[in-house]
C-alpha positions in Angstrom: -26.0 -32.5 22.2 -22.7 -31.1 22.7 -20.3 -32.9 19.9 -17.2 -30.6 20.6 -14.5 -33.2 20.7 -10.9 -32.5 22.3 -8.0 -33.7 20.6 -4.3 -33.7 22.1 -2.8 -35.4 19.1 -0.1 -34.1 17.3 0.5 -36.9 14.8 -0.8 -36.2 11.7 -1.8 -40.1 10.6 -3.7 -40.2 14.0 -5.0 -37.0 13.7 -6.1 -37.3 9.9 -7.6 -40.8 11.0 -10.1 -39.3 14.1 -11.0 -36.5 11.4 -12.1 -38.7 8.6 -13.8 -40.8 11.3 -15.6 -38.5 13.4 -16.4 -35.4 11.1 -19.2 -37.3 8.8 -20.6 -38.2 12.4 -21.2 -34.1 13.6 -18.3 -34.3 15.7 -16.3 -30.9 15.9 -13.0 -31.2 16.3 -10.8 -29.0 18.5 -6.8 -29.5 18.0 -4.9 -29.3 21.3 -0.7 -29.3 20.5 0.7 -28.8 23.8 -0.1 -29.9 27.6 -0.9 -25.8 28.3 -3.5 -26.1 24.7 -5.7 -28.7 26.5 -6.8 -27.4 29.2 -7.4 -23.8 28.1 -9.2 -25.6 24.7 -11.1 -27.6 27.1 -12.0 -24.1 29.3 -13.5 -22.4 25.6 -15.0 -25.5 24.4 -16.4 -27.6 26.7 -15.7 -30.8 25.3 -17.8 -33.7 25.2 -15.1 -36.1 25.2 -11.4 -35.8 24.8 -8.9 -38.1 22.4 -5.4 -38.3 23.6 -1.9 -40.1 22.8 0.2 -41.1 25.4 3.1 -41.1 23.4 3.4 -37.5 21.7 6.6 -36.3 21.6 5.7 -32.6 22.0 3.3 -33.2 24.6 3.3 -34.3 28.1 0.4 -36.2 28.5 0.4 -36.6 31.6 0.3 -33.7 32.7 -2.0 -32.5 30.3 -4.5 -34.8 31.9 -3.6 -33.3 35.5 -4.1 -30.1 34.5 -7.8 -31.3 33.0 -9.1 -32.7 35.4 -7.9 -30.9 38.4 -11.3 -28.6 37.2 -14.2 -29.8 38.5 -16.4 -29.4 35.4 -14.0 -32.0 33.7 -13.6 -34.6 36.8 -16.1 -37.0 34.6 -15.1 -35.9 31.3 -14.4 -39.1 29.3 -11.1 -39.4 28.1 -10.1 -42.1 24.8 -6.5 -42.5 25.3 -4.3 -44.9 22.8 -0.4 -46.0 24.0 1.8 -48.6 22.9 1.0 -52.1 24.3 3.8 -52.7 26.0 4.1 -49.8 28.0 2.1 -51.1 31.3 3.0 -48.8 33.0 1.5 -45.9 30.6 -1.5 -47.5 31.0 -1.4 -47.7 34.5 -0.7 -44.3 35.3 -2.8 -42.9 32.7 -6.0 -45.0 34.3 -4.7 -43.5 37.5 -5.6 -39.6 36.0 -9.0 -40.5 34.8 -8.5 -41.5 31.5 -12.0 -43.9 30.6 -10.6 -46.2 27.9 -7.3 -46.9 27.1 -6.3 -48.8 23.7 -3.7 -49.9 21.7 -2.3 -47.7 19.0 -3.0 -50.3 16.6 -6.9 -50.8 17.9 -7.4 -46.9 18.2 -6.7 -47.0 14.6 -8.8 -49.9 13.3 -11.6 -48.8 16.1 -11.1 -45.0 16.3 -15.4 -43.8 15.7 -16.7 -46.8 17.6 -14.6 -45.9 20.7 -15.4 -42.5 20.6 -19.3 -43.5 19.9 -18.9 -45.9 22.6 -17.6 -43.6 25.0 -19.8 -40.7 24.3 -22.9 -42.8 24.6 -21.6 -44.4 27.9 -21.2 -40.9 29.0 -24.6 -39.5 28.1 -26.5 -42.4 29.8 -24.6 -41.9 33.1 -25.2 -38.2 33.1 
């Protein structure tokens, strides 16, 4: 199985905290800093799933997530993305462009391997 995960995170607690959670599992992470990074990362990797927060300041995530899954091979790719709580309408939108899950900063934190386990998993029955 394909354990190549995506990661459009540029905030190094975050970013340290998916690493020490998902490396001792076999994940391989694949750093993504910018909105142009993730889709051409997600062109030479083919990710299994992709991690992304919707409140980097040096990335649009938004369109980041247009500009994955305008391809066809990622229409179904299953997308973690973590926002502040209070932003509805983050959450909204970012529902809207095919993000799977979307969690609180704080329960991405607390959660962050058994989302992604949970996601994957989902993912790999439905296939």
């Amino acid at each position: 199985m394909n354990k190549a995960i995506l990661v459009a995170v540029n905030d190094i607690f975050f970013y340290t905290k998916i690493r020490d959670a998902l490396l001792p599992q076999g994940y391989v992470l694949e750093r993504a800093r910018t909105q142009d990074e993730v889709s051409a990362t997600a062109e030479r990797i083919h990710p299994c799933a992709m991690i992304i927060n919707m409140n980097d300041e040096k990335l649009d995530a938004f369109k980041a997530l247009e500009q994955v899954k305008t391809h066809a091979q990622f229409k179904t790719l299953p997308v973690l993305a973590f926002a502040n709580h209070e932003e509805v309408d983050t959450w909204k939108r970012a529902k809207e462009l095919g993000v799977t899950k979307i969690v609180s900063r704080n329960e991405f934190s607390s959660r962050t391997r058994d989302l992604v386990e949970e996601l994957v998993d989902n993912h790999v029955v439905k296939s």
